[in-house]
C-alpha positions as CSV (number, residue, x, y, z in Angstrom):
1,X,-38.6,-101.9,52.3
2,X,-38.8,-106.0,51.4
3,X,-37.8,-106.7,48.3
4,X,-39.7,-109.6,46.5
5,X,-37.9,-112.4,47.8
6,X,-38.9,-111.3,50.9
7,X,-42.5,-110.7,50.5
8,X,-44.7,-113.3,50.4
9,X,-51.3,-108.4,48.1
10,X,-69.1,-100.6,30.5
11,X,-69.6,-102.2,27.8
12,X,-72.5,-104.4,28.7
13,X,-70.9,-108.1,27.9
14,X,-71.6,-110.0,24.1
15,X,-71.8,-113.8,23.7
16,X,-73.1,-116.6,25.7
17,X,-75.2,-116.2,29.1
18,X,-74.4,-117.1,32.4
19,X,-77.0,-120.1,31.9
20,X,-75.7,-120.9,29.0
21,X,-72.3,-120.9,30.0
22,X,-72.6,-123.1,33.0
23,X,-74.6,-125.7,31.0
24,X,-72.4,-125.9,28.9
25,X,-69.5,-126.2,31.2
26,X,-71.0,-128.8,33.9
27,X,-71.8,-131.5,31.5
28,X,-68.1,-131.7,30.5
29,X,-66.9,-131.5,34.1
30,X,-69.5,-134.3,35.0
31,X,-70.0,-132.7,38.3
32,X,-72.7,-134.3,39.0
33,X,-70.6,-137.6,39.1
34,X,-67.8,-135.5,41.4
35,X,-70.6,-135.6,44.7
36,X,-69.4,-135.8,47.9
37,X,-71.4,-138.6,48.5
38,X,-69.3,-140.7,45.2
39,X,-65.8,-139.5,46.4
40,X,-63.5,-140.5,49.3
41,X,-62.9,-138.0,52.3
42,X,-61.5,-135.8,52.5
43,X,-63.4,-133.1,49.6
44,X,-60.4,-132.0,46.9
45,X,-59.4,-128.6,47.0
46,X,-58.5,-126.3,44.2
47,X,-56.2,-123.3,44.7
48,X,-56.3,-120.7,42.0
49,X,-53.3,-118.7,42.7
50,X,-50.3,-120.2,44.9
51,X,-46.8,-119.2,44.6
52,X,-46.2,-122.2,47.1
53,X,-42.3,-122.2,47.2
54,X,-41.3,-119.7,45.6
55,X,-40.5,-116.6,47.8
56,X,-40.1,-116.7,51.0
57,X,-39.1,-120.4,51.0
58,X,-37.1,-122.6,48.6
59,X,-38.5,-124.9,46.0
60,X,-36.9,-127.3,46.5
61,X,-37.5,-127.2,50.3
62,X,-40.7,-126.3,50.8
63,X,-42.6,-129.4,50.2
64,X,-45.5,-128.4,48.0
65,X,-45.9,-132.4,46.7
66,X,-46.2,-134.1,49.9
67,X,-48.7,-130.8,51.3
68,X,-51.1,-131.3,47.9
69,X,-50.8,-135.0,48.8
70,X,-51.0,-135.1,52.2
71,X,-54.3,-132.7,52.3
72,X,-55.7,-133.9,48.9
73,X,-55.0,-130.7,46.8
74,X,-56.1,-132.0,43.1
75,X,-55.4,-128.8,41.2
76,X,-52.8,-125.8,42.0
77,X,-52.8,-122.8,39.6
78,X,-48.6,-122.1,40.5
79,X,-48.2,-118.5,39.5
80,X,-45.4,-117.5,38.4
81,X,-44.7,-113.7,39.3
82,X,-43.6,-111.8,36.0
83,X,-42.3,-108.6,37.7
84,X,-40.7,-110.0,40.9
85,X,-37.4,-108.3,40.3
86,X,-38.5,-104.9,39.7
87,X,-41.6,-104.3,42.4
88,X,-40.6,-104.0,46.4
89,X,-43.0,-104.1,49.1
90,X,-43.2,-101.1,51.3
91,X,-45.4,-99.5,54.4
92,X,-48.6,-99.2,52.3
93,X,-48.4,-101.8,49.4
94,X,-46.3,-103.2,46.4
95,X,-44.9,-100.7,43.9
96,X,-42.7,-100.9,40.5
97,X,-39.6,-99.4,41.8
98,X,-37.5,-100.4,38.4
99,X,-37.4,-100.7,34.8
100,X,-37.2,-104.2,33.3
101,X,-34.1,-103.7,30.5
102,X,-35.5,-105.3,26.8
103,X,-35.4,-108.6,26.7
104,X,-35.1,-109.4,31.1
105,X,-38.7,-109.9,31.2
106,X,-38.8,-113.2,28.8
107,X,-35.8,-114.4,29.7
108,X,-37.1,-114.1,33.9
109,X,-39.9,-116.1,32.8
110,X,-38.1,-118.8,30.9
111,X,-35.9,-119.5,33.4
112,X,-38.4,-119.8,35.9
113,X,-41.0,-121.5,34.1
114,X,-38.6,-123.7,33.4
115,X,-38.0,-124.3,37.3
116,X,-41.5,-125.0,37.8
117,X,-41.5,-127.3,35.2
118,X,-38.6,-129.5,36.5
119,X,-39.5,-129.4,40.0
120,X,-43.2,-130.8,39.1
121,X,-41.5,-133.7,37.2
122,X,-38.8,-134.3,40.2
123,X,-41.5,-134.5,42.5
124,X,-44.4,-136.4,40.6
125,X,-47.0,-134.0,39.7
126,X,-49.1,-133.6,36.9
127,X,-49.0,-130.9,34.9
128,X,-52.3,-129.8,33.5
129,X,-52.2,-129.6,30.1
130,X,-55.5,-131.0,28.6
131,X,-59.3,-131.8,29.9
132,X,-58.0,-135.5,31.0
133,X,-55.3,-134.2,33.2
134,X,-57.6,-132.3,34.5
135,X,-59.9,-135.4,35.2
136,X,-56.9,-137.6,36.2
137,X,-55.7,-134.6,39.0
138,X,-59.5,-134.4,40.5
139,X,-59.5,-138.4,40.2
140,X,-57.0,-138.4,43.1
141,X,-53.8,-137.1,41.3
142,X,-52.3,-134.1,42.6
143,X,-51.5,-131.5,40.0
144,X,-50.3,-127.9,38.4
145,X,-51.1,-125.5,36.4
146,X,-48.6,-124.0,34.9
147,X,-49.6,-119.8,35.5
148,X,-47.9,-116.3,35.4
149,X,-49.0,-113.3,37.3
150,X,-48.9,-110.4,34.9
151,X,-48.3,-111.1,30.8
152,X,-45.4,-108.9,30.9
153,X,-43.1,-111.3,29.6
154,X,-44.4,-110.8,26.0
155,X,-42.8,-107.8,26.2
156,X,-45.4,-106.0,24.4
157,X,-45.5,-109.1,21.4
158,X,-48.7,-111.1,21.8
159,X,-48.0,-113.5,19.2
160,X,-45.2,-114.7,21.4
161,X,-48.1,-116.6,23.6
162,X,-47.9,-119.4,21.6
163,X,-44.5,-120.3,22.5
164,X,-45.3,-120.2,26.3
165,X,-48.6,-122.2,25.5
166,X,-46.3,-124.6,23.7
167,X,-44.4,-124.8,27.1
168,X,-47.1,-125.7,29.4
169,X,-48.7,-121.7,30.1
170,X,-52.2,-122.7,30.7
171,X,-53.9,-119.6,33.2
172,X,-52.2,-116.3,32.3
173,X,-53.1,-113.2,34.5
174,X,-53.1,-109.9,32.6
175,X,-51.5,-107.4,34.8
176,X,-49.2,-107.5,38.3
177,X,-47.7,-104.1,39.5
178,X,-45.4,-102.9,36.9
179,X,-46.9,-100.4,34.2
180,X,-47.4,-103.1,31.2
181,X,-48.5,-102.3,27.4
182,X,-51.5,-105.2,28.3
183,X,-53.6,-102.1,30.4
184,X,-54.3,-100.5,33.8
185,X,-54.0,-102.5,37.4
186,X,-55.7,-101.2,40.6
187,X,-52.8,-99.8,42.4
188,X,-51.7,-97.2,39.9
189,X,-53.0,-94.1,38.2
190,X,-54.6,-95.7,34.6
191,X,-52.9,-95.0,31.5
192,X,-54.9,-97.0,28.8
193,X,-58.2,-96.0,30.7
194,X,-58.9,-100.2,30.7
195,X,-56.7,-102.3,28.4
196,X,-54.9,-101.2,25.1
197,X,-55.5,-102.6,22.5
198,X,-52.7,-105.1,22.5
199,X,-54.2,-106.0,25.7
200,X,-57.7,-106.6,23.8
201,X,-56.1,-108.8,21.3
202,X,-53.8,-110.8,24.2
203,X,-57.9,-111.7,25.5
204,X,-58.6,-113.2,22.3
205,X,-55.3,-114.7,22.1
206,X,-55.6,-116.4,25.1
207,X,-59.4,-117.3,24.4
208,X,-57.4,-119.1,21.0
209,X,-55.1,-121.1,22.8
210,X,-57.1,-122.2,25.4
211,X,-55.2,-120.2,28.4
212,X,-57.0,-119.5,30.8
213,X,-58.1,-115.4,31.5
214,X,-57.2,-114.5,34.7
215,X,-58.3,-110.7,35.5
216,X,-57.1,-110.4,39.3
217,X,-55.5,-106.5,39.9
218,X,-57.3,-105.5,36.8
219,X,-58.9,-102.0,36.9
220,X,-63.1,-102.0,36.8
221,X,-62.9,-100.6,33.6
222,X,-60.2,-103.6,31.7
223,X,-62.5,-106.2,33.1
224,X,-65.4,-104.5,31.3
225,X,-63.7,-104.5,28.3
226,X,-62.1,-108.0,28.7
227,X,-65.8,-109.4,29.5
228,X,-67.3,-107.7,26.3
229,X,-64.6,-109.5,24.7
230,X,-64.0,-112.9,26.1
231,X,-65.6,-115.9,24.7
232,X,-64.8,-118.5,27.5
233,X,-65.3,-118.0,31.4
234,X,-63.0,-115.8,33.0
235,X,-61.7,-115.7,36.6
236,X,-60.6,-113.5,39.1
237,X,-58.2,-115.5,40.9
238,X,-57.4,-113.7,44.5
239,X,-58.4,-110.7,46.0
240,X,-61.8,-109.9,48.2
241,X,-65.2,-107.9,46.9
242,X,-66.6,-105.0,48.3
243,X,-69.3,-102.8,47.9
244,X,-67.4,-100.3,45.9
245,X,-64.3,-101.2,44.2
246,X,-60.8,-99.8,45.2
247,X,-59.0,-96.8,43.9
248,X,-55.4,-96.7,42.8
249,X,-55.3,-93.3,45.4
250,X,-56.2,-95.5,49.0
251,X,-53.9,-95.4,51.4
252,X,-53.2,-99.3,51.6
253,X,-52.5,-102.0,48.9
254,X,-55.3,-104.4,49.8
255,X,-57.8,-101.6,49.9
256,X,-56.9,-100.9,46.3
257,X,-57.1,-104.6,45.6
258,X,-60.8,-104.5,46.5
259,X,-63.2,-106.0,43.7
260,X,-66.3,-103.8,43.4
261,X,-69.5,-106.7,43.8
262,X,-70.9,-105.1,40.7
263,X,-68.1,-106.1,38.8
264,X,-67.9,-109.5,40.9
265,X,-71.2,-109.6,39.3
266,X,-70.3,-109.5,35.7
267,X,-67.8,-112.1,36.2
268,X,-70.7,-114.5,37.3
269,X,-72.8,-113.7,34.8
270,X,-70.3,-114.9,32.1
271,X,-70.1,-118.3,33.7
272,X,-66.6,-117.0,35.9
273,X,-65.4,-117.5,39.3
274,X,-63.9,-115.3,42.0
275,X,-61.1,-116.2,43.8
276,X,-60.9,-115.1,48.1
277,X,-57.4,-114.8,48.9
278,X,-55.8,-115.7,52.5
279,X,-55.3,-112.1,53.7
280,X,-54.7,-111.7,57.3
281,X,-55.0,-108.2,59.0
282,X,-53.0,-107.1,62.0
283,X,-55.9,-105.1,63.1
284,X,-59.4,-106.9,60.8
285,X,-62.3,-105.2,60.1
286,X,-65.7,-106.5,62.3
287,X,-67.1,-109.3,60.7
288,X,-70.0,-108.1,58.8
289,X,-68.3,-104.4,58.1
290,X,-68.3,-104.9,54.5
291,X,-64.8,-104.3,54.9
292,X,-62.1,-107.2,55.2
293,X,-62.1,-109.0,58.3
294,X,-59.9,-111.8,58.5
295,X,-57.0,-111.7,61.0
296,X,-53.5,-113.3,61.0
297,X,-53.7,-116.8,61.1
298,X,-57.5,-116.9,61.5
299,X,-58.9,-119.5,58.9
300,X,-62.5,-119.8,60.7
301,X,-62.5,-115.5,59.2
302,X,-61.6,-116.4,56.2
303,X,-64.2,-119.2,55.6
304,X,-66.5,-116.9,56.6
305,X,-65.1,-114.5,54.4
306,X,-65.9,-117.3,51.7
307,X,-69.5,-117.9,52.9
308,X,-70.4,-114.2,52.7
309,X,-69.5,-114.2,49.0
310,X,-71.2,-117.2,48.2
311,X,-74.4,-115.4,49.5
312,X,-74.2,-112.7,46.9
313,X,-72.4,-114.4,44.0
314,X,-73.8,-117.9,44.0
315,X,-72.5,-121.4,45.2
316,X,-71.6,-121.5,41.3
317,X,-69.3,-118.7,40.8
318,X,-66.9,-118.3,44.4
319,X,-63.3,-120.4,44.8
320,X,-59.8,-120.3,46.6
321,X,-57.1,-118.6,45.2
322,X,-54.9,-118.0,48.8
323,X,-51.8,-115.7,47.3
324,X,-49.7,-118.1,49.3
325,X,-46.4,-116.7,49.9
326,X,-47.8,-113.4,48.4
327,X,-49.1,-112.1,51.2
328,X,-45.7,-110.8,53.4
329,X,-46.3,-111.2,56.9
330,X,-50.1,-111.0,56.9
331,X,-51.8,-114.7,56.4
332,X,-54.9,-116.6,57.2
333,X,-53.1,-119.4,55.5
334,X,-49.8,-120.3,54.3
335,X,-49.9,-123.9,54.1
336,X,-52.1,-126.6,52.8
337,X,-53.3,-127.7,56.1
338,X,-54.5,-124.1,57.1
339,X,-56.1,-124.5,53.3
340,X,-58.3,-128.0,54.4
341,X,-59.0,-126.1,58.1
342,X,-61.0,-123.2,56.4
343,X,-62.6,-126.0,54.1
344,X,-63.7,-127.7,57.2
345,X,-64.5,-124.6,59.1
346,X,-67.3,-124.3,55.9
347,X,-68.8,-127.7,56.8
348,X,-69.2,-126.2,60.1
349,X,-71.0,-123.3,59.1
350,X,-73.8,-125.6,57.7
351,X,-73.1,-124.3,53.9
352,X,-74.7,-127.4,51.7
353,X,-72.5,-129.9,50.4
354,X,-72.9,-129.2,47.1
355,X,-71.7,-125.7,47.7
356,X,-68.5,-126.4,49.8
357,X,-67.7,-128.8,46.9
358,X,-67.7,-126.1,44.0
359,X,-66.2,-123.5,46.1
360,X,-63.1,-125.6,47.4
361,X,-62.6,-127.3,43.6
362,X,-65.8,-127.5,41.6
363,X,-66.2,-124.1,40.6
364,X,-62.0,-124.2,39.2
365,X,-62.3,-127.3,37.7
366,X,-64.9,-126.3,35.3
367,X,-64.0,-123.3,34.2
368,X,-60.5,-124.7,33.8
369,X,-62.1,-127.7,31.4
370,X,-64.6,-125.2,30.1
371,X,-61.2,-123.4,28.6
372,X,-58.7,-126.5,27.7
């Protein structure tokens, strides 16, 4: 087995409407003044979960600032992975093969965090802190948002959120692949039967300080309650929809990682967006199987991929969120360039401008501002 370093995978909701929402939302993002038409070539892009540099290859070698520049990447959502240390990546998926001692799990993300933080300021790039970094990064500066995969370094304490808001935390994702006190993920037997209720309150929390909710590898039944309790968009930052949504008991991790469409759905309708990662399969599904169907290094699949979701979620609610250097061996994409080919490769498939425009950073940008 790989160890981390190695790897690179119903309560009806309350508050505003989807239409309400995104009304909202779009008059603050001004996308109306973000056409195609109004900006320079190439499109910006938007990638809502990237760990760009920080598994398989160094930081500081890897060359994230000049690949946002050179293929016009505005925004970045850099996750952070909370667990790293303790999960390993075997024949069938990622699995929690340690226990975090007290206290590891805050000081791992401190230390790294910190990192990030650094490295964005070595290298020029914005971090996204408020609505007009936001504006200056789609404007033609490149730029990252500071994000953590799985809350687990509060260590149970939600109150200490404010500290990592202080320091830059602006799109948290709830759960990874260790068992939290926050709820249930996909790829394990559920304990809390959704979220606990300390992962309830972290929802609000987040919703308070203007962090973004990020429910990727959340069981169906935590994103229902997390909807019913959310008052800001949410997203689902990487991972693919199916008819039916995974279970913790299938054989292989991305089938686990599936996103029932109902629940894709209910995301939408609370103004959210859905995030297709860059999986690629030794052996893919067909194209049109309902199951997933992108191969290694095959970005035309995954645009298609893309394309098929905007069909049954809306142009409104569908973005990028690749998982690079998440993914082990098995990538469409692992590189900004392969990023701009698949935004390309929807231009070819004849998907309206407008659309390809919120998919590859429109749909991001304002539920980003929507939230800050």
């Amino acid at each position: 087995m790989r160890t981390i370093s190695s790897m690179t995978a119903d309560a009806p909701p309350t508050g505003p409407t989807r239409r309400q929402l995104l009304q909202a939302a779009l008059p603050l993002l001004g996308l109306a003044s973000l056409s195609v038409r109004s900006q320079p070539q190439p499109i910006p892009i938007a990638d809502m979960h990237s760990h760009y540099g920080m598994v398989r290859r160094s930081m500081t070698g890897a060359g994230l600032a000049d690949d946002m520049r050179r293929q016009r990447v505005a925004l970045v959502a850099w996750k952070l992975i909370a667990d790293g240390p303790w999960i390993r990546s075997g024949s069938t998926g990622i699995s929690q093969v340690a226990e975090p001692s007290p206290g590891s799990l805050a000081a791992r993300f401190e230390t790294q965090l910190g990192r990030m933080k650094a490295h964005a300021a070595s290298n020029g790039l914005k971090l996204v802190l408020t609505p007009a970094d936001m504006d200056a990064c789609i404007a033609g500066e490149p730029g990252i948002v500071l994000a953590c995969e799985g809350a687990d370094f509060l260590e149970g304490q939600v109150d200490r959120l404010a500290a990592a808001h202080r320091q830059g935390l602006r799109h948290l994702q709830l759960v990874h692949y260790i068992r939290t006190t926050v709820g249930d993920f996909q790829t394990a037997s559920p304990v809390h039967q959704g979220l606990s209720a300390m992962g309830r309150q972290l929802v609000e929390a987040c919703n308070d300080r203007r962090i973004v909710v990020d429910l990727a590898h959340c069981t169906g039944a935590a994103v229902d309650q997390a909807l019913a309790i959310a008052r800001a968009p949410v997203v689902w930052s990487h991972g693919w929809v199916g008819g039916a949504g995974g279970q913790w008991q299938d054989t292989y991790g991305y089938q686990r990682r599936r996103l029932s469409l109902e629940h894709a759905r209910k995301i939408a309708a609370r103004g959210g967006v859905v995030g297709v990662w860059a999986l690629g399969l030794t052996r893919p599904a067909p194209a049109g199987s309902g199951d997933w169907s992108v191969g290694r290094g095959d970005t035309r699949g995954y645009a298609r991929e893309v394309a098929a979701l905007v069909d049954q979620l809306g142009a409104d609610h569908v973005g990028l969120g690749t998982d690079i250097e998440g993914l082990g061996p098995g990538w469409a994409v692992d590189d900004y360039s392969g990023l701009r080919d698949v935004v390309d490769h929807l231009q070819a498939l004849k998907l309206p401008a407008s659309t390809i425009e919120r998919v590859a950073f429109g749909n991001y940008a304002r539920v980003l501002k929507a939230v800050l």
